[in-house]
N, C-alpha and C positions, 0 to 999 in steps of 0.2 A: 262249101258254103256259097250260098246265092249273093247279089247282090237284088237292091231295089227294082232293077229290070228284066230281073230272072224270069220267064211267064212260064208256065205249063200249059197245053193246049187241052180245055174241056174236051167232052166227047159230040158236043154240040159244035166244035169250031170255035167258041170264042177262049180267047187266053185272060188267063188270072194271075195276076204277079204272085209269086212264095212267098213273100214278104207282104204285111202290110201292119197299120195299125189302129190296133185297139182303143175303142172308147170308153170300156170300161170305167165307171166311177166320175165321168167327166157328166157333170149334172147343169150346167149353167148353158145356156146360148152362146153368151160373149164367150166364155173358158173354150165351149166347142170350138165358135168359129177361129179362135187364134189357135188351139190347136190345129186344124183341117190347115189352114191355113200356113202355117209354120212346117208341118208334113208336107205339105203339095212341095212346097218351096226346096224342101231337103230330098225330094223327088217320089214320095211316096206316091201309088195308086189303087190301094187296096186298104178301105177301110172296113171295120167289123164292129157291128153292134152287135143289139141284140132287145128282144122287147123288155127282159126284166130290166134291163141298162135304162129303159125309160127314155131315152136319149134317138130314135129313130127320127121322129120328127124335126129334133133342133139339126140335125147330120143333112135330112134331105132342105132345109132352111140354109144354113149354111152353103151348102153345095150353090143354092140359087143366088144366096147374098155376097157369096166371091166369083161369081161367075166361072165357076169350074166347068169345063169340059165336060159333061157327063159320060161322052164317049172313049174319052181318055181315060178314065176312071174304073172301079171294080166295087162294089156294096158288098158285104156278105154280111147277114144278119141271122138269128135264132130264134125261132118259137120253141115254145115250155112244149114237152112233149106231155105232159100231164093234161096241160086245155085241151092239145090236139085227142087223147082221150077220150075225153068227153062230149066228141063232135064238132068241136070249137075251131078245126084246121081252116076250113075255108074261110071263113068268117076275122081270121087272125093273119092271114095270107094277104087277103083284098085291104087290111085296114094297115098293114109294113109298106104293101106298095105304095097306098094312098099318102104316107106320113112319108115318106122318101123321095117322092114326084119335089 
């Protein structure tokens, strides 16, 4: 079993903790930011959205409204492979980064 500091090294070089957490079902700004915030604190560095989660934007909001580290840190998010489908990949790409800045 890993702890919080566990990382695996991508194939690009940068490392990604095993552990992190989920934002699933966290729908509010204030609820995100004390969650993010209550994680950083208990050492977390790997958060995961996702676009159906809705919650992309209040995460990259957060991040700038606690002044987190961003280089300390790890985002991992989801696009609907259903839009991507339909063409919709690029276009769903530039608007996760844009909401996450």
């Amino acid at each position: 079993m890993s702890d919080l500091t566990t990382k695996v090294t991508l194939a690009d070089g940068h490392e990604m903790p095993l552990q992190g957490l989920g934002l699933y079902k966290v729908t509010s700004q204030a609820e995100l930011a004390g969650v993010v915030q209550s994680a950083w604190e208990s050492g977390y560095r790997l958060f995961d959205t996702a676009q159906m989660y809705k919650n992309e934007g209040m995460l990259g909001a957060a991040i700038k409204e606690l002044s987190l580290p961003r280089d300390e840190m790890f985002v991992t998010t989801k696009v609907s492979r259903l839009r991507c489908n339909v063409g919709l990949c690029g276009s769903l790409i530039t608007r996760t980064r844009y909401g996450l800045r």
